[in-house]
Every structure is written in structure tokens, then in C-alpha cells.
C-alpha positions in Angstrom: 5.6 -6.1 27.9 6.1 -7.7 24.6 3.2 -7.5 22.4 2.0 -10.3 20.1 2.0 -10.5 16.6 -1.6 -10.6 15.0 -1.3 -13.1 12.4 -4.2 -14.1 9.7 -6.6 -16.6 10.4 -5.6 -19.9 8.8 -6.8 -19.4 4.9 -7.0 -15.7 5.2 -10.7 -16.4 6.6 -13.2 -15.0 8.9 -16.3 -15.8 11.1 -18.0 -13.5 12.6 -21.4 -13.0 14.5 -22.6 -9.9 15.8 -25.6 -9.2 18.0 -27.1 -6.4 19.6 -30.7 -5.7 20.6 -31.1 -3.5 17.2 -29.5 -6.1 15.0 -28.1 -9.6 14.2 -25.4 -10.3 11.4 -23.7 -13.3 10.9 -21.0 -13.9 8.2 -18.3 -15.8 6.8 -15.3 -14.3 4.6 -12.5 -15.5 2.6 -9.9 -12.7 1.2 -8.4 -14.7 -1.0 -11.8 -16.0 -3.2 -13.5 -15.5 -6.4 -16.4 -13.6 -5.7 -18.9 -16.6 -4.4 -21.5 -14.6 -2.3 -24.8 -14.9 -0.2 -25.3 -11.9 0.9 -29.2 -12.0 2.9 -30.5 -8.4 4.4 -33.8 -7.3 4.9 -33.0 -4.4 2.8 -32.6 -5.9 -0.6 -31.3 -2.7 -2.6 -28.8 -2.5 0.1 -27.9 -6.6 -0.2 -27.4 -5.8 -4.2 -25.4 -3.4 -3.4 -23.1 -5.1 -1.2 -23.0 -8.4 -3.3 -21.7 -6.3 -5.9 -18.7 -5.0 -3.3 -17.7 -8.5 -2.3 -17.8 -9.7 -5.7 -16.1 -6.8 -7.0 -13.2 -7.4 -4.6 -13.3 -11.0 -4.9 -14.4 -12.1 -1.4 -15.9 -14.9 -0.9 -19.3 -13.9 1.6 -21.8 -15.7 3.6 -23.4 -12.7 5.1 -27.3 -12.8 7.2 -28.8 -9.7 8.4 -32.0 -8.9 10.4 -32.4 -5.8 12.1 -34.8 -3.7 13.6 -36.7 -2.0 10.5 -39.7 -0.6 12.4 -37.7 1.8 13.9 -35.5 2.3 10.6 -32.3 1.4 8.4 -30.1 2.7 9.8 -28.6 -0.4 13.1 -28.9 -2.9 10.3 -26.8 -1.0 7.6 -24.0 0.2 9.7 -23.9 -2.8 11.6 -23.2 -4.9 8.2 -20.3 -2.1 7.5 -18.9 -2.8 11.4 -19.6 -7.0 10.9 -17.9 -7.0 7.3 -14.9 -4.7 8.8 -14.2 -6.8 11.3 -13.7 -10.1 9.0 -11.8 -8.2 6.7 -9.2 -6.6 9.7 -9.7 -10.3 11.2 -8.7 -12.7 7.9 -5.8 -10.2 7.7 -4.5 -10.2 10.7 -1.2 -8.7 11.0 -1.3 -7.5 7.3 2.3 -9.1 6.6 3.0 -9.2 2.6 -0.3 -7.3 1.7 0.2 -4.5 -1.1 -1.6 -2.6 1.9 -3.2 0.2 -0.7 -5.0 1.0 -4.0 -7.3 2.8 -5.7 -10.2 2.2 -8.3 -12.3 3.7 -11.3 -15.4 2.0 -11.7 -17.6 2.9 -14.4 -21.5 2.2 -14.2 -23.2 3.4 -17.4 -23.3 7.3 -16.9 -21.9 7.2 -13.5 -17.9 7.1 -12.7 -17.4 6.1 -8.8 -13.9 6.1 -7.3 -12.5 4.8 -4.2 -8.7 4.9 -2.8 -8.0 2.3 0.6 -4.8 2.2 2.7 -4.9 -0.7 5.2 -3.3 1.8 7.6 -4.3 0.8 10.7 -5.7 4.5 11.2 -9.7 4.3 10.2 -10.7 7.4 8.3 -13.1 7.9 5.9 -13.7 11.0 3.6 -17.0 10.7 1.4 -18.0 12.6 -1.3 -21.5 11.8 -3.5 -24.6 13.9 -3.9 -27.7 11.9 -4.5 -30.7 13.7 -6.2 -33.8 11.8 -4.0 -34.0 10.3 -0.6 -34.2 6.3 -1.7 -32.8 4.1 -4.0 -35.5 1.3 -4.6 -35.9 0.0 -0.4 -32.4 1.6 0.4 -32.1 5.4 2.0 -29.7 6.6 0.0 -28.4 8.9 3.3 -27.2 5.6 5.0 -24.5 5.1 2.1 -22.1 7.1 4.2 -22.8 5.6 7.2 -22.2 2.4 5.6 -18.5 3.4 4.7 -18.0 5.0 7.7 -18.7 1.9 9.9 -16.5 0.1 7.2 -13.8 2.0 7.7 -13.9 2.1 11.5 -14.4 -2.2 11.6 -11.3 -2.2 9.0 -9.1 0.4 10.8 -7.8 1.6 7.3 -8.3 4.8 5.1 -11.2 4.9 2.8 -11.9 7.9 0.3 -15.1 7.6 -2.0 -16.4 10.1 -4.3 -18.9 9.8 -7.6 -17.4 11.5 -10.2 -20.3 12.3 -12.0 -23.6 10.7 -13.0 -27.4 11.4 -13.3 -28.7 8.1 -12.5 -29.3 7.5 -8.6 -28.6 3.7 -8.9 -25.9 3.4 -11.3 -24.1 6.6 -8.8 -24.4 4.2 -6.2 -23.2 0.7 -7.5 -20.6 2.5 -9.1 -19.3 3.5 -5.7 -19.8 0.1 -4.5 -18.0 -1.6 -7.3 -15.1 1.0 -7.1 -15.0 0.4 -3.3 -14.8 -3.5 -3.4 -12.5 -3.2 -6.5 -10.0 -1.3 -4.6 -10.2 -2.9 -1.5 -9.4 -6.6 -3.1 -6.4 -5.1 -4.6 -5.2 -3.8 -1.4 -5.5 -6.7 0.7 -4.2 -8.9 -2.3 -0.7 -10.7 -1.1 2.1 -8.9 -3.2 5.2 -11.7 -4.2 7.9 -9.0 -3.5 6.6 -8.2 -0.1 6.6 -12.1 1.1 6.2 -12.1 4.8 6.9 -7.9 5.0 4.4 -5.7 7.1 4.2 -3.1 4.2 5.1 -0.5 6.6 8.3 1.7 7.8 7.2 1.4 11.6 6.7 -2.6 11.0 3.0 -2.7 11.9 0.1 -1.4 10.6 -1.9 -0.7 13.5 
């Protein structure tokens, strides 16, 4: 059986609503924007933190989040990682003439964050930060990973985060943001030499 070709939503765009019993997100995405967000959670640490991702990788993101705090964090931020994924791996559909990977320094005052993406189809993610305390402002700091994690599983790619160094628990983790979002909007940026091209030797990247 011949098996159809995934392409991108019209405008490399995305709508997506996802609700369980722990959580509601709703969002809209555009890959190929200028860093326009709204980015509404109940956690706002957490929404700072992703605002700076989208705008880092210049998506453009309508993005609402409630979620069940009075039993904890945790639904409502990896269910934002799992709803953003999915736009992402939705606006890009079958990935044709993307430059597919990349990889980012982000400084944030004393804090160096790095983050390396591969759209490989393949979701992985390796994560390597120490924070110092248990919260940053609202946010517990040991739903970061998770975060990622569901990320990487929604966008079916290869993520691999690490702080180089740092002493200040918010800069450590904005710089891991920034690096994240600034490496992802290079990899799914459209590359002129690949017009068309599934930037893969097997021809798909699933």
C-alpha cells in the first residue's frame, strides 16, 4: 500500500487544541514568523519562559493553558511541550527543503545554555542542567526536563540541552530556553539549495 506524502499545512501553520481531564491548551503556530507571541499559562515563570522559546525561534504563537494546579505542575507543563510539538511536526509536515538540524549558544548574563535539534523523525532527548533550588519564581524547576522531553516526543526529532555553566537559577534557565528556540528556528528554516528535497538519504524523515 502506497503511503501518502505528509505535506505542510498551507503557510507552514498550525492549530491545535488539546484536552484532557488534567489540562486544556489551545494554540496557533506559524514557522515561518517573526516572533509575535501570546503565550497565556497559569504558571507565569513558565509562560516567560516559553515566550522567550517562540520568540527566540521566530514562531509566531497564540498559546492558552489551564490545567489542573491543585494537584500540581506537572499535566499543564508537559502538555504545553506535547501541544507545541505537535504544531511544529504538524506546520512541517513532510519536512521537504528544511535544513532539518542545528545547534545554538545562547548566552544569558553568567549563564551559557546550548541546544543541538535534528528533525529526525526519531524523538530523543538527552538533558543535561543542575539547578541549585527547587523553583524558579512559580515554576518547579524539576519540570524543565519534562518540558523538553514532551517536546521532543510531540516533534519526533532529536533534542540535546545542556547549561554550560552559570550561578543564577533564572538566567540558567532562559538561557536554555533561548538556545532551544534559537536552534530549533534554524532547523526548521527552508534552506534555498534544498528546494522541495526531504533533507534525508532514506527520503523521509519519519
Amino acid at each position: 500500500m502506497k503511503k501518502t506524502r505528509k505535506r505542510a499545512a498551507p503557510g507552514r501553520s498550525a492549530a491545535v487544541k488539546r484536552a484532557t481531564k488534567e489540562t486544556s491548551v489551545t494554540l496557533t503556530l506559524t514557522l515561518d514568523g517573526s516572533g509575535r507571541t501570546s503565550i497565556r499559562t497559569p504558571i507565569p515563570f513558565f509562560s516567560h519562559m516559553v515566550d522567550a522559546f517562540c520568540r527566540f525561534a521566530n514562531l509566531d504563537v497564540d498559546l492558552e493553558a489551564t490545567g489542573d494546579l491543585e494537584i500540581d505542575q506537572h499535566h499543564t507543563v508537559e502538555d504545553v511541550g506535547l501541544a507545541l510539538g505537535q504544531a511544529v511536526a504538524q506546520a512541517l509536515g513532510d519536512k521537504a527543503g528544511v535544513r532539518r538540524s542545528a545547534s545554538a549558544f545562547v548566552p544569558m548574563d553568567d549563564a551559557l545554555g546550548f541546544c543541538a535539534v535534528d528533525l529526525s523523525g526519531r524523538p530523543f532527548c538527552a538533558f543535561d542542567a543542575k539547578f541549585t533550588k527547587d523553583k524558579q519564581g512559580d515554576l518547579e524547576l524539576d519540570l524543565v526536563p519534562e518540558f523538553f522531553r514532551a517536546l521532543a516526543n510531540a516533534t519526533r526529532a532529536n533534542w540535546h540541552l545542556r547549561i554550560e555553566y552559570g550561578d543564577n537559577e533564572h538566567h540558567k534557565v532562559e538561557a536554555l530556553f533561548k538556545s532551544a528556540g534559537r536552534a530549533l528556528g534554524e532547523a526548521v528554516a527552508l534552506d534555498p539549495a534544498r528546494a522541495g528535497v526531504v533533507p534525508s538519504t532514506k527520503g523521509m524523515l519519519e
